[in-house]
Structures are given as C-alpha cells and as structure tokens.
C-alpha positions in Angstrom: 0.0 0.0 0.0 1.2 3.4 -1.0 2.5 5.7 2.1 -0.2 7.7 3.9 0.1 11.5 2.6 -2.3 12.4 5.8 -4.1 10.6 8.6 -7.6 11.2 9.7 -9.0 10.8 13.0 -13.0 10.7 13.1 -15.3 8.1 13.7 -17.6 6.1 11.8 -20.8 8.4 12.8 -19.2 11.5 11.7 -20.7 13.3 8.5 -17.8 15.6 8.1 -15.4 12.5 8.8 -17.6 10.7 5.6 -17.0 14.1 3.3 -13.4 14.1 3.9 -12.2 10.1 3.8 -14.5 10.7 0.3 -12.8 13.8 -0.8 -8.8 12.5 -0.4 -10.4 9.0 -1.7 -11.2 11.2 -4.8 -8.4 12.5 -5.4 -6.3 9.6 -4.9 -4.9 10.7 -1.9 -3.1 8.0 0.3 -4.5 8.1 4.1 -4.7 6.5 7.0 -7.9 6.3 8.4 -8.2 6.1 12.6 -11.3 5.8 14.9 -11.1 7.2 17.7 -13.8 5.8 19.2 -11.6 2.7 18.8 -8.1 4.2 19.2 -7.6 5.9 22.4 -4.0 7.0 21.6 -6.0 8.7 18.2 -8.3 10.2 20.4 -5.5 11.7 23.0 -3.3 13.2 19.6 -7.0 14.5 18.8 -7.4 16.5 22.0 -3.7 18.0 22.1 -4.2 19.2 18.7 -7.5 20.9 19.4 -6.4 21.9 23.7 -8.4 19.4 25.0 -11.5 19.3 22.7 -12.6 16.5 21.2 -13.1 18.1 17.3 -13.4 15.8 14.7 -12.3 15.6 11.7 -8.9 16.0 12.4 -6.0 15.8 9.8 -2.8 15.8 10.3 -0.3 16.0 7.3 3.4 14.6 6.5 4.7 17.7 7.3 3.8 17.9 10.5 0.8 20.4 9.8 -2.7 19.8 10.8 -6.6 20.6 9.4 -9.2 20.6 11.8 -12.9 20.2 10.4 -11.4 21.4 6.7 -14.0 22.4 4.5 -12.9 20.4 0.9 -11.9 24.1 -0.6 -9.6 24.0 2.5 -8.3 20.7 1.8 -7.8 21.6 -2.0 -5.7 24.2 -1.2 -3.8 22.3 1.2 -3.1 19.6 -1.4 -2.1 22.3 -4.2 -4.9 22.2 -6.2 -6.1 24.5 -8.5 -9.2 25.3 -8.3 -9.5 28.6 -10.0 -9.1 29.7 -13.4 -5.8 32.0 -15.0 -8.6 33.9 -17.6 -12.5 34.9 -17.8 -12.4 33.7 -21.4 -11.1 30.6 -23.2 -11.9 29.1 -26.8 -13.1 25.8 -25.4 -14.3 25.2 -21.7 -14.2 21.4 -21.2 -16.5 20.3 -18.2 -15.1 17.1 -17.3 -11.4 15.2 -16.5 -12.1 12.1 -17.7 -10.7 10.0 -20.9 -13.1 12.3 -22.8 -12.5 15.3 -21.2 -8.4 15.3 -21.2 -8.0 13.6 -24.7 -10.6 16.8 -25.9 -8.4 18.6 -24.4 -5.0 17.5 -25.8 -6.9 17.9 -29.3 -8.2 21.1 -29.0 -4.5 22.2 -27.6 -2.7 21.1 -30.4 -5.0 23.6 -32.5 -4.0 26.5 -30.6 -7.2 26.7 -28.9 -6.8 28.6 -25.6 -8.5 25.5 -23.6 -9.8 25.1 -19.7 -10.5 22.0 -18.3 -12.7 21.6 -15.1 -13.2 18.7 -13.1 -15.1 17.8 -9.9 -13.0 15.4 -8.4 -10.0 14.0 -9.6 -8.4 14.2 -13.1 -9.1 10.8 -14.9 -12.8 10.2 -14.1 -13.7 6.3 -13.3 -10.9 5.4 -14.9 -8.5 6.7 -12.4 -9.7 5.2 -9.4 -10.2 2.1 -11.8 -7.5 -1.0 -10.0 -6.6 -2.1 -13.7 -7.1 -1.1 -17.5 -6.4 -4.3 -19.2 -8.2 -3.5 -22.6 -7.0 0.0 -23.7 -4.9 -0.1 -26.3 -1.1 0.1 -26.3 -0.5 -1.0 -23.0 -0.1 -5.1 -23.5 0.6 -6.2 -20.1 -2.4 -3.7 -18.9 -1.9 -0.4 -16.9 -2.9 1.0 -13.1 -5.8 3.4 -13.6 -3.6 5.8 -11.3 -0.7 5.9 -13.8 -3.2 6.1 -16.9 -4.9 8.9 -15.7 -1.8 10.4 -14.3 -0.1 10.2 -18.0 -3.3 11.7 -19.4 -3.2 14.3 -17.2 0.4 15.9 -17.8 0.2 14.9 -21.8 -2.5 18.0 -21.8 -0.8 20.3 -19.5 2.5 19.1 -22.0 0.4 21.1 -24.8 -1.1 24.3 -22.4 -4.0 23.1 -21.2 -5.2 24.5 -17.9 -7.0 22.0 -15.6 -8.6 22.6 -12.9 -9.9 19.8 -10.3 -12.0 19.9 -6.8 -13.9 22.4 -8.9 -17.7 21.7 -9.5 -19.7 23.3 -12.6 -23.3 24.4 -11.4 -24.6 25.5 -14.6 -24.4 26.5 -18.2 -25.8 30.2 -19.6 -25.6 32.2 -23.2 -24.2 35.1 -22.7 -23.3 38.1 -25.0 -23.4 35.5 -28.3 -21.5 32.5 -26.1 -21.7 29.9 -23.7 -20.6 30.4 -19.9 -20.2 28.2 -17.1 -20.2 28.9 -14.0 -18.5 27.1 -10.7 -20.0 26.4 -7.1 -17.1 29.1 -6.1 -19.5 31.9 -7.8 -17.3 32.6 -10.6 -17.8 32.5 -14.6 -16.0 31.5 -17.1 -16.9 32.4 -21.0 -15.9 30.4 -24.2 -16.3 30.1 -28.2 -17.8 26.3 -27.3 -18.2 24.0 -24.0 -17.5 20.2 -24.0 -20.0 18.2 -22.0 -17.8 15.2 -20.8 -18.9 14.4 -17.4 -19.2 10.8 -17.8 -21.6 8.8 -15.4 -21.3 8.0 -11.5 -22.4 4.4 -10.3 -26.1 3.6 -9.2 -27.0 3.8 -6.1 -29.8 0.4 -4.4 -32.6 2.7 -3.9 -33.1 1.0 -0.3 -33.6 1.5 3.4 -30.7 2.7 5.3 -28.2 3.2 2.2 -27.9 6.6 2.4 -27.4 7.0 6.3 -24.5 4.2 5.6 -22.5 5.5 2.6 -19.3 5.8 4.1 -20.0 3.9 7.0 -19.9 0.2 5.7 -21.8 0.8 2.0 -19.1 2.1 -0.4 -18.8 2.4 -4.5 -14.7 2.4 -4.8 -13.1 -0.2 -4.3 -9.7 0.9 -4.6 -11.1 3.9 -2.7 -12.2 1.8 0.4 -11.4 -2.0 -0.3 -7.9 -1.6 1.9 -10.2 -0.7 5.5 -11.4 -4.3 5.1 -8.0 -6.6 5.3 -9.1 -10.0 5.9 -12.7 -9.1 6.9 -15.8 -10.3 4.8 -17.4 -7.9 2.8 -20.2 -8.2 -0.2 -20.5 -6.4 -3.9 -23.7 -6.1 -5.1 -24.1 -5.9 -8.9 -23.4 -8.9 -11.7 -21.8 -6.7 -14.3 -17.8 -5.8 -15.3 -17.0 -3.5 -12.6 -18.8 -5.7 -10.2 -16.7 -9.0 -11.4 -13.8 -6.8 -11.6 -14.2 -4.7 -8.4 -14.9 -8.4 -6.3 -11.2 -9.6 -7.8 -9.6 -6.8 -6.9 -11.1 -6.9 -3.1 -9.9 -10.5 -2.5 -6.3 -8.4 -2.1 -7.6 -7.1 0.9 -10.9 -9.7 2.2 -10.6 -13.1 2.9 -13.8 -13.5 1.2 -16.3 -11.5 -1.3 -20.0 -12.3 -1.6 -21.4 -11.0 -4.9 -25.4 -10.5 -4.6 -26.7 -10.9 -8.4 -30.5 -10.2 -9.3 -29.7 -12.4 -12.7 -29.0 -16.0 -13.0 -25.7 -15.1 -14.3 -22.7 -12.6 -14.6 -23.0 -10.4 -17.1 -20.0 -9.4 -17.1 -17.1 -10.2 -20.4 -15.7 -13.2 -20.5 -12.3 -12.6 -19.5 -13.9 -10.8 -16.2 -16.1 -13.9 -15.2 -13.3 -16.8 -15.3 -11.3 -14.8 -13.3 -14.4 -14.6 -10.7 -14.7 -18.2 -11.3 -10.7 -19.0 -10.7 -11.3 -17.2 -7.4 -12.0 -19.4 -4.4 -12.1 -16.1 -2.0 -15.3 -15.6 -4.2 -19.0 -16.7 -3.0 -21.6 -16.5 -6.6 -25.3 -16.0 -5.3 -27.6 -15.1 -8.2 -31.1 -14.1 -8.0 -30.8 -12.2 -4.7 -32.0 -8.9 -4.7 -30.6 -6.5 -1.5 -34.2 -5.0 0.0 -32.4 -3.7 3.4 -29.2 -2.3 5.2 -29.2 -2.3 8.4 -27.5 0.1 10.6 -27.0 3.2 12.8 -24.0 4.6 12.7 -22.5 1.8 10.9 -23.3 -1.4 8.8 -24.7 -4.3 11.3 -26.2 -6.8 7.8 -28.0 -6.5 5.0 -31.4 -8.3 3.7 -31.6 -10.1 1.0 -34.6 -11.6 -0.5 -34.2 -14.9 -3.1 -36.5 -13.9 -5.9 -37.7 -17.3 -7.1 -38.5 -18.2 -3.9 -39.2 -14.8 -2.0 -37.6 -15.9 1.1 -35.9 -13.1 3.1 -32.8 -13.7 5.1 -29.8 -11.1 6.5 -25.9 -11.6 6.3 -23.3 -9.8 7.8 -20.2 -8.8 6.0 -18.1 -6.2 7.2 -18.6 -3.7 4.4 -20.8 -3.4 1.0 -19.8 -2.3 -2.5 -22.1 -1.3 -4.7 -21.9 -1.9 -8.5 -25.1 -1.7 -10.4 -24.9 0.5 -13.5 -24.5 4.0 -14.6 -26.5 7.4 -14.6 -25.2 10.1 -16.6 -23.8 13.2 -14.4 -26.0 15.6 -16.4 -28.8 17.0 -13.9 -26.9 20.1 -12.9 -27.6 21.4 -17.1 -29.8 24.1 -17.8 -33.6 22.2 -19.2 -32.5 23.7 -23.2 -29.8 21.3 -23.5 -32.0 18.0 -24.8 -31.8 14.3 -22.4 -33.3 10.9 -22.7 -35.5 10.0 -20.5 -32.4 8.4 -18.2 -30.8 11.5 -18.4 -28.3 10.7 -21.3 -27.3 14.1 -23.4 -28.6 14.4 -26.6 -26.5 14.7 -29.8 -26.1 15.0 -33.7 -23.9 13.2 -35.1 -21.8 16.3 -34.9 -21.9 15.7 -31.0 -23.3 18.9 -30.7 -26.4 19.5 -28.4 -29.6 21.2 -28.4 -27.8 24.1 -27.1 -26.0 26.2 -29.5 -22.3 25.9 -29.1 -22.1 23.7 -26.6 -21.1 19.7 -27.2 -21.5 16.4 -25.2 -19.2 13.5 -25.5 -18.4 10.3 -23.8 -20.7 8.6 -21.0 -22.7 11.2 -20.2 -23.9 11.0 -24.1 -26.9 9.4 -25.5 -25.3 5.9 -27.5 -22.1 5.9 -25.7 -20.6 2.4 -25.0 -19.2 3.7 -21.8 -15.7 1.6 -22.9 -12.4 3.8 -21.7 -10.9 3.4 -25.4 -14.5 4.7 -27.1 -14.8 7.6 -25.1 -10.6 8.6 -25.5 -12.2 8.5 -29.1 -15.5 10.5 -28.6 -12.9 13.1 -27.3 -10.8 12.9 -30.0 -13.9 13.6 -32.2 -15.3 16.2 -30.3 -12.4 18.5 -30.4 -12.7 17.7 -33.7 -16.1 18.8 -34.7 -15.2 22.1 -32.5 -13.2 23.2 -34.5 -14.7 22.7 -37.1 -17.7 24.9 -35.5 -15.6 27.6 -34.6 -14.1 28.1 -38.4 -17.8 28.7 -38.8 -18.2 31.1 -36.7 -15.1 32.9 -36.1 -17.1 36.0 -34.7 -18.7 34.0 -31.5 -15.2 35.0 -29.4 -15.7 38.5 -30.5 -19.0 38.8 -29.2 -18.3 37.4 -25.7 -14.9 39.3 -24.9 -17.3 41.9 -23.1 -18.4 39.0 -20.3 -17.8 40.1 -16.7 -14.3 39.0 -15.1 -13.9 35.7 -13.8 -15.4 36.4 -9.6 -17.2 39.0 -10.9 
C-alpha cells in the first residue's frame, strides 16, 4: 500500500469525517484512516491538537501540519490544487477530466485553442480510481488506472491546457453571443464552445438505510475503500464488469467476497467472469436482490430476498460495494440542452447539443458504450467537430470578450 500523505481521526458516525475520507479517496490521496472511538492513543493526539477538545475531523499532514474540520476548498488548497481559473475567457471550456474530457483537451490544444479543463474530483474520471485497464490499447501487459490517468493528465498540461480539479460546474448560460459556465465558487468562465464530458457515477440500491450508511460500511470504490477491510468479509452487489472486476480486486484485501446478483448469471465479459470463477475467496449467489441495510452509525447486515423463492434472510459482512450501473452526471444542465428520458445528453452526429455551441461527448452522451478506449475517441472527435464549428463562426469570441471577469 502506497505511504499515507495524511491521517484522519474521526469516527464512523461522523458526516464531516464521511465528506473528507471521500474527498482525499477522490483524489487519490493516500491516508490513514483512525477511529477514535476505537483508538484511544488517536483520540489523545486529537485533544492535544484541538487543547483538549474533542473536534473531529482532524487531519494531520506529513509535514507535521494539521486541518481541523477542513472544508474540501480548504483541503484543496492544502493539497495544491487548482481550483481557480488564470482567464475569464477561453476558446473551449471542457467540463469534465475524464478519458473524454483530457483527450478533448490534448486535441483542442494542439489547434491553438486557448483550452480550460474543469473537473469535480480528480483528473481521470472512473478510470483513475479504476485498480486495472487491461483493454486499452497500447498498453499489453495492462496499466494502473492511477498511472493512466496520471499520463493523461500531464500529456494535456504538456500542450497548455489548464485544468482545474476539486472544482464543480453548477450550470451552463448564453451570454453576449456564447456559452458560460459557472462554478460552485461563484465565478464564470466564457468560451467560443463547451464540452460536456462528465461521464456517469455508479447507481445507487434505492433502499432502506443506504444513504445514512454510505461511508459507514456501504461504499462504491473499491480501490477507494477496499484496503479498510484486510481479511474481513465484505459483499458487492451488482453482476456486471466492474462488479466481477471490483470483487477480484477486493480478494487483495478480504478473505472473502459475496457477490449478490438479481440475474442468474454474470453479465459481465468473459475474461472478467473466469477470473471470478478462478477465485476461491469468491461466493456467486444469483437471484438475490438486496431490500435492506441495516445500521446506525455503521453497517450491522444486510437483507436479501431470493426472488424465485421470495424468502428473506440477513448476512453480515463487514462492508458493502455497490456496483449496479450508470447514470449520466447531467442534472446540474440548464432544461434547453435535450436528455433521454435516463438522463443521457442528446446529440447530432456532430456531438453537438440542443444548445448552441455547446457539445457532449463520452458517457454522459446518448449511444455511448461507456468503454475507456471509445470515449478517448468520442474526445478525440469532439475536439474535432469544434473546431470545425468555430471556423464557422469565427465572430462567436468577438462577441463574448465583453463577459464580466472571472469572480465578478
């Protein structure tokens, strides 16, 4: 396991303690995680931090520094991140760090287009906290999502491109003849065109007690979490490729995985369910369907029913991973821009959207395969087809130069 960058003290009950272990998780930040509630030595470094107090979260950094109850613009800035933009104005605003998103980017660079990338969490989307890419091309012997995204990330900032990360988008306007998006911080940012590449985010059950849990025993990382759970029991719900793959990866850390599947089979490729079956740290049951977890402050079971028989029965791992699908991360866009009725962006072949200006590529797009190597390419195109627009109209840039000042 990588060395610990910072530990947190908290406890499992702690909301704040949740936000944070989820923000560092996000941006692939190596902690160590301590209950106090467990830990009495934590809890003692805890109170001569804070003069006695027992405040919680409380970080304390390699360097000897400390965070106490650090808002994540706090942490962001602690880490180095940058979170605000150089310029009011760029020729393409990319919304989105992903495959998509950086590969857009790289294009739309080597154009000479002046070109802001903003992400939410960390650069590389999924496929960064993803254990192992086996299938994109050119790496044979496969490659750590970490290092993949990492390459992706300083092949655009090789070629100008300004990223920003820990940075949400909260909305897209017209403005003055051009597009503008603006960021939770209250600032705007104007462009010729805007990339839509904000991918998808994993399904959540839908049941009792999973959103009082998520964080305390119910999880949807695996890289992210999977390491808290060394030799422990924990189950992953879901029958497709990132559940088969996710429930390989955890049998580094559990001695056993339970995978809860409504089907009667995996779904999952080929390649990903013999190495499920080659497993012996992994349990197969099929038609179950998860209807219950139970808990207060953390996970005590979960209930299963069997849905040929309708029998109900709890189990009791330590921890829960959720993989059951996809949903586009599209609901923060204004209604103009056009969605399915799952929320999937609409397109023209063009990938341009309802909205003039404005394109969508990658998961988050109507017909996507959601595949790492297919949405590099739906990048690839995109920057494409933006240029392409902005030959056509080489006034839009003009018109939007008179936009308020970034903070404004």
């Amino acid at each position: 396991m990588e060395k610990a960058d910072v530990t947190v003290y908290g406890a499992l009950w702690c909301n704040d303690c949740k936000r944070t272990k989820k923000f560092l998780g996000e941006q692939r930040v190596p902690f160590l995680w301590v209950d106090v509630d467990q830990d009495p030595a934590g809890l003692a470094i805890v109170e001569h931090i804070n003069a006695g107090k027992d405040i919680i979260p409380t970080l304390v950094f390699a360097d000897g520094s400390s965070l106490v109850e650090p808002s994540n613009a706090a942490l962001a800035a602690k880490l180095g991140l940058q979170t605000s933009a150089k310029m009011s104005f760029y020729d393409v605003i990319i919304v989105g760090g992903g495959p998509t998103g950086l590969t857009a980017a790289v294009y739309a660079a080597r154009e000479g287009l002046e070109t802001l990338v903003i992400e939410r969490s960390a650069l590389g989307g999924q496929a960064g906290v993803t254990q192992r890419l086996d299938n994109f091309p050119g790496f044979p012997d496969g490659v750590a999502g970490s290092e993949f995204a990492d390459r992706l990330a300083q092949q655009a900032r090789r070629f100008g491109v300004e990223l920003l990360q820990a940075q949400e988008v909260t909305g897209i306007t017209f403005e003055n003849g051009s597009p503008c998006v603006g960021t939770a911080d209250g600032k705007r940012y104007g462009a010729s065109a805007v990339l839509i590449a904000t991918g998808s985010t994993y399904k959540r059950l839908g049941v009792p007690g999973e959103d009082e849990l998520i964080g305390a025993g119910v999880h949807f990382c695996a890289t992210c979490d999977g390491p808290f759970y060394r030799g422990e029991h924990v189950a992953v719900i879901g029958g497709g490729n990132s559940a088969a793959e996710e429930s390989v990866f955890l049998t580094r850390f559990a001695d056993k995985v339970t995978m809860l599947v409504r089907g009667d089979a995996l779904t999952a490729s080929h390649v990903a369910v013999e190495k499920v079956r080659e497993n012996n740290r992994i349990e197969q049951r099929f038609d179950t369907e998860v209807v219950e977890l139970v808990g207060e402050k953390k996970l005590k079971g979960i209930v299963v029913r069997d849905r040929a028989t309708g029998a109900t029965e709890e189990l009791k791992p330590s921890g829960v991973f959720v993989f059951i699908g996809l949903e586009p991360n599209s609901g923060w866009l204004p209604a103009t821009i056009e969605r399915d009725s799952a929320g999937f962006v609409l397109t023209n072949p063009r990938l341009e959207t309802s909205l003039p200006g404005v394109f969508a590529a990658g998961d988050v797009r109507q017909g996507s395969t959601k595949q790492a190597a297919s949405a590099a390419g739906e990048g690839a195109t995109a920057a494409l087809m933006i240029r392409e627009y902005l030959t056509k109209y080489p006034n839009t840039k003009i018109l939007a130069v008179d936009m308020a000042p970034a903070g404004a």
